[in-house]
ZASEPA-998684 format. One line per 3 residues: their letters; for each residue x, y negated, z negated of C-alpha. Coordinates in steps of 0.5 Angstrom, whole numbers, padded with zeros to 4 digits. Layout:
N
A) X,Y,Z  ...;
# end
This chain:
307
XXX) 0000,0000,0000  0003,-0007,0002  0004,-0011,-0004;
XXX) 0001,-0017,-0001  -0006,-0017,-0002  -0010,-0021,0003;
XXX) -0016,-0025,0003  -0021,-0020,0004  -0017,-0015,0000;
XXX) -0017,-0021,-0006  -0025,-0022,-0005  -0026,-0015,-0006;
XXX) -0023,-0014,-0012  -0026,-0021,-0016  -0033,-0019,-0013;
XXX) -0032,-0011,-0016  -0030,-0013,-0023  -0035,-0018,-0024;
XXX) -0041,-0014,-0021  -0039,-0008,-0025  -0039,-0014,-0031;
XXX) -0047,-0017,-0029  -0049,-0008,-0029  -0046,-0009,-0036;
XXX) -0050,-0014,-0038  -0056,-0012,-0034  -0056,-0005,-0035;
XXX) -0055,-0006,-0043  -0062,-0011,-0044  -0063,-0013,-0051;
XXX) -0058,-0008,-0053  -0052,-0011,-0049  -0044,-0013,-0051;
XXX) -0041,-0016,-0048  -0034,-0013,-0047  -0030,-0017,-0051;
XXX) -0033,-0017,-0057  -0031,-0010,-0061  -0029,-0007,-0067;
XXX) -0022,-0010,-0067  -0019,-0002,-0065  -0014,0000,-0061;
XXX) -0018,0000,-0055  -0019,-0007,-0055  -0011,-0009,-0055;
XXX) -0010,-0005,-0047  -0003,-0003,-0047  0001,0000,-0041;
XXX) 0005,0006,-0043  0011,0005,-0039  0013,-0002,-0042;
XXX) 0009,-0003,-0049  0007,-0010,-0047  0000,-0012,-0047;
XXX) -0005,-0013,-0041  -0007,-0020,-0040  -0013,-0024,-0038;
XXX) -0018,-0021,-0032  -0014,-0014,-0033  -0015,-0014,-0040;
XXX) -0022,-0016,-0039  -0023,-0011,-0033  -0019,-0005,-0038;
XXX) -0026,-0008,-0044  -0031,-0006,-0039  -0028,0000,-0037;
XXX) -0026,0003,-0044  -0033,0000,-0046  -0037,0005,-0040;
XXX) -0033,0010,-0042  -0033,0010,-0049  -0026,0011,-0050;
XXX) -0023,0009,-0057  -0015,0008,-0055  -0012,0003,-0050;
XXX) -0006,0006,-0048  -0007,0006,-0040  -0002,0008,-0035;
XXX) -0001,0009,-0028  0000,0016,-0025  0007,0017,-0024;
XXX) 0008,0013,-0031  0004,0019,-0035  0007,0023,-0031;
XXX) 0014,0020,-0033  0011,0020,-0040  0011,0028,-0040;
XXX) 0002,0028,-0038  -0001,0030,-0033  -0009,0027,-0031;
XXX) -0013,0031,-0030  -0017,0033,-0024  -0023,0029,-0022;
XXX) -0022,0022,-0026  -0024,0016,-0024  -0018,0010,-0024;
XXX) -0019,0003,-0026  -0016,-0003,-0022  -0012,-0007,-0026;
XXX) -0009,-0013,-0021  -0001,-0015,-0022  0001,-0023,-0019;
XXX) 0008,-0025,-0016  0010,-0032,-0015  0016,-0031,-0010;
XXX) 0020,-0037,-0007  0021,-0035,0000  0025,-0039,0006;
XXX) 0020,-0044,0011  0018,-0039,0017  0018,-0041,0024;
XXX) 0011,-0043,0028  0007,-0037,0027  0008,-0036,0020;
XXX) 0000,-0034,0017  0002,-0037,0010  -0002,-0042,0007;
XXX) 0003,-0046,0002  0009,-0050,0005  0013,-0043,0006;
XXX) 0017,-0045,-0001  0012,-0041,-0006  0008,-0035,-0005;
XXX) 0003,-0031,-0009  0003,-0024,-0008  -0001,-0019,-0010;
XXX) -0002,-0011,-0011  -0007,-0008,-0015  -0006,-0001,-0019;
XXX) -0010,0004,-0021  -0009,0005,-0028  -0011,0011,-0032;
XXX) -0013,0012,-0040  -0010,0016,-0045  -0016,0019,-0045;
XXX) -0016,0022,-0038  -0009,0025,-0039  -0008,0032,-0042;
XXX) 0000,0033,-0046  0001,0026,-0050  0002,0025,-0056;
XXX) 0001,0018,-0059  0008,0015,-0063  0006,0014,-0070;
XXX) 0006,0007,-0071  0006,0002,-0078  -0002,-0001,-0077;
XXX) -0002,-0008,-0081  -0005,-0006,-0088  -0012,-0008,-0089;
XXX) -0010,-0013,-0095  -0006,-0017,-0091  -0011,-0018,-0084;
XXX) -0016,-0023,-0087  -0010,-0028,-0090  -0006,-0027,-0084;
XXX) -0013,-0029,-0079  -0013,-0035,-0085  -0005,-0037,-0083;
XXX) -0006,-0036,-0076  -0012,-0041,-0075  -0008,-0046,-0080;
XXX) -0003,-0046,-0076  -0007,-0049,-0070  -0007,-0056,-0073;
XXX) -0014,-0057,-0072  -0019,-0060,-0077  -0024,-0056,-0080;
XXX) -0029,-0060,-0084  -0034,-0055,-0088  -0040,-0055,-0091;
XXX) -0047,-0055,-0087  -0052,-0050,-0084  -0047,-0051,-0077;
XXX) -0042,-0049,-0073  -0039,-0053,-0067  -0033,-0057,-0064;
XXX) -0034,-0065,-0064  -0030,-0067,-0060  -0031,-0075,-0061;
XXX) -0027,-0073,-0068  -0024,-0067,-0066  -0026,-0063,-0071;
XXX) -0029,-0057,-0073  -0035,-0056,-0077  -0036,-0050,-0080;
XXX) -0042,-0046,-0086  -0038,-0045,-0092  -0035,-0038,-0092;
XXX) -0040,-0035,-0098  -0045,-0036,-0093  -0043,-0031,-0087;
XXX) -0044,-0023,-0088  -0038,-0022,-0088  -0031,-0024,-0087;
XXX) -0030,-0022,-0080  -0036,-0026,-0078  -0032,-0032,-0082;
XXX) -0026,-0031,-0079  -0029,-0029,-0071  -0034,-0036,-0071;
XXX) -0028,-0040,-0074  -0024,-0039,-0068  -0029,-0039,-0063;
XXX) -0030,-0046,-0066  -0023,-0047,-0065  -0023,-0045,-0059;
XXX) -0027,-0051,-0057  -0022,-0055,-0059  -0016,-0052,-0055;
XXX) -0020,-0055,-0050  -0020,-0062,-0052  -0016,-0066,-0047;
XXX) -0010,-0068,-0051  -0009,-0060,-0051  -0012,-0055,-0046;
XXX) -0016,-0061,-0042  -0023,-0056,-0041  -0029,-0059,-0038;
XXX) -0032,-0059,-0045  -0039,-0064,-0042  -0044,-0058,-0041;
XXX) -0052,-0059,-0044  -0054,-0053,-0047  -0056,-0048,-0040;
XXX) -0051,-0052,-0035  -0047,-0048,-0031  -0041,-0052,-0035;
XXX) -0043,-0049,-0040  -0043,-0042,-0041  -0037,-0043,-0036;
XXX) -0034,-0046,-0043  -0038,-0041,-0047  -0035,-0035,-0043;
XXX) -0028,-0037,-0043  -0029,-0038,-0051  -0032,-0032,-0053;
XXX) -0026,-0028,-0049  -0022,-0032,-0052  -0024,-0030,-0059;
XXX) -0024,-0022,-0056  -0017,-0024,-0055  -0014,-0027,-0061;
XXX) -0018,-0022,-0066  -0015,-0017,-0062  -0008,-0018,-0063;
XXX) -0010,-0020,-0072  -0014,-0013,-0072  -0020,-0016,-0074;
XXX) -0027,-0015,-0071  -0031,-0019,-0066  -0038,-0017,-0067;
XXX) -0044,-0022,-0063  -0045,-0029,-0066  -0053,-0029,-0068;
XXX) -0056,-0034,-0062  -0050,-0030,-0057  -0057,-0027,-0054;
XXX) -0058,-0034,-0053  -0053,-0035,-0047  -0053,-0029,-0044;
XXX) -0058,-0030,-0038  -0054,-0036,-0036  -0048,-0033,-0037;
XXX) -0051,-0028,-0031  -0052,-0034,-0028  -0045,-0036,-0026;
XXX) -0041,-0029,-0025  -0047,-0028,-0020  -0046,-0035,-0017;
XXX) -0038,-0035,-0016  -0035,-0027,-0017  -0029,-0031,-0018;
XXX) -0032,-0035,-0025  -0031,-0029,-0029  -0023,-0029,-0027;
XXX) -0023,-0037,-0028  -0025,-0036,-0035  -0022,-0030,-0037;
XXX) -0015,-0034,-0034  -0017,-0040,-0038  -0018,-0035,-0045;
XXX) -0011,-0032,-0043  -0008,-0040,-0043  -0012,-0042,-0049;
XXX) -0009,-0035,-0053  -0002,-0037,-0051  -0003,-0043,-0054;
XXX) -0006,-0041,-0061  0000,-0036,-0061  0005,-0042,-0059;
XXX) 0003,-0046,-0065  0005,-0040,-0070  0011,-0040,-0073;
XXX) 0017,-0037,-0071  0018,-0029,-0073  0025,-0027,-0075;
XXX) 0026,-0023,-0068  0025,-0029,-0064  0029,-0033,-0069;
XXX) 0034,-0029,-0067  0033,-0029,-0060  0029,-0022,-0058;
XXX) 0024,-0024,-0053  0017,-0025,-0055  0012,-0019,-0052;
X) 0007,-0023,-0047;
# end
């Protein structure tokens, strides 16, 4: 397969996920999840076999769905050759999932003729993989790993919001975003029912605010029921499913989530790409929460942070 994929191919692989994501939704009337809300295990922290790094953005989405459809519980996933070099074989007669890799290359200016659509300088190729779960494979074995002690997740969760930087005022029956002050309003915490509530509407809240224009610069103007709106909705929630993920903490529907999910079929049917811009935005938001942690030893040090 070349690894450049063309227009065509692009196409098709934006409208796949996302109409895999509106049946989803569809299909699940009134009981439906959606994919980046999860129970904090493995499966919602996609990780490759081969390199021990983390998916990112539309794959881990895409890799959510999939995990979510199968129900599987582990979110180790490999391409064939990487099981088969992992000592495992998959089994006869599964079904792959595409994940998507860009590369932006610098390339000498070509003569007239040349099909590029930039200056010639600077292209973007791509090659989509066919991923399996460790769930379809048989003869691996998982390594045995330190899991964070559960005394510790809620106080990290606590420290990882703190160090973003942003003003939190709480008290009041609400939670929102209010960009004219850039702080965030939240309930107090004994009015939740329980912490990973707390926790996952504070980021959420949070996650507005990364988008304000001295820091991520998101369209934060849409009314309720405006396609701006949900688009932001969208992109927040996979951003929780994101930062939740990586403290370990669940990320269970808000109580009005059922509130926004008719106009969030709107826009993925509107434009197959909107599902791709928002979980890109969820991705840069993500990254720049995690920018505002301090330092680990390791990266003090100079070991290369995990992307």
């Amino acid at each position: 397969m070349s690894s450049r994929m063309h227009s065509g191919a692009r196409a098709d692989v934006y409208t796949r996920i996302t109409t895999e994501i509106v049946a989803a939704i569809e299909q699940g009337a009134g009981e439906w999840r959606a994919p980046w809300f999860h129970n904090g295990a493995s499966v919602s922290r996609p990780t490759n076999v081969a390199s021990g790094k983390r998916y990112r953005g539309i794959n881990t989405v895409a890799l959510w769905v999939a995990g979510m459809a199968a129900g599987y519980s582990d979110g180790l996933w490999g391409t064939y050759k990487q099981w088969q070099d992992a000592g495992a074989q998959v089994r006869e007669g599964e079904r792959s999932t595409s994940v998507v890799l860009w590369r932006e290359i610098q390339a000498p200016r070509q003569a007239d003729g040349d099909d590029g659509d930039d200056d010639g300088h600077r292209r973007m190729f791509a090659r989509a993989f066919s991923v399996f779960n460790i769930a379809q494979v048989d003869g691996y074995e998982r390594p045995s790993i330190d899991m964070l002690p559960e005394s510790e997740r809620l106080a990290h969760a606590e420290a990882f919001i703190t160090n973003l930087g942003i003003k939190t005022v709480f008290g009041g029956s609400e939670a929102y975003y209010l960009p004219s002050s850039d702080t965030v309003f939240m309930p107090p915490f004994a009015s939740f029912r329980d912490a990973m509530s707390f926790y996952g509407v504070w980021l959420h809240e949070n996650g507005h605010a990364c988008g304000a224009k001295h820091r991520l610069d998101r369209d934060l103007s849409g009314r309720f029921g405006s396609a701006a709106y949900a688009a932001e909705e969208c992109c927040v929630e996979i951003l929780s499913g994101l930062v939740l993920a990586d403290l370990g903490i669940a990320h269970h529907p808000r109580p009005d989530h059922a509130a926004y999910i008719a106009s969030w079929i709107k826009v993925l049917k509107d434009g197959p790409r909107a599902i791709f811009t928002a979980a890109s935005k969820a991705q840069q938001a993500a990254d720049w929460m995690h920018a505002q942690q301090p330092l680990s030893a390791g990266e003090r040090q100079g070991s290369p942070a995990i992307p």
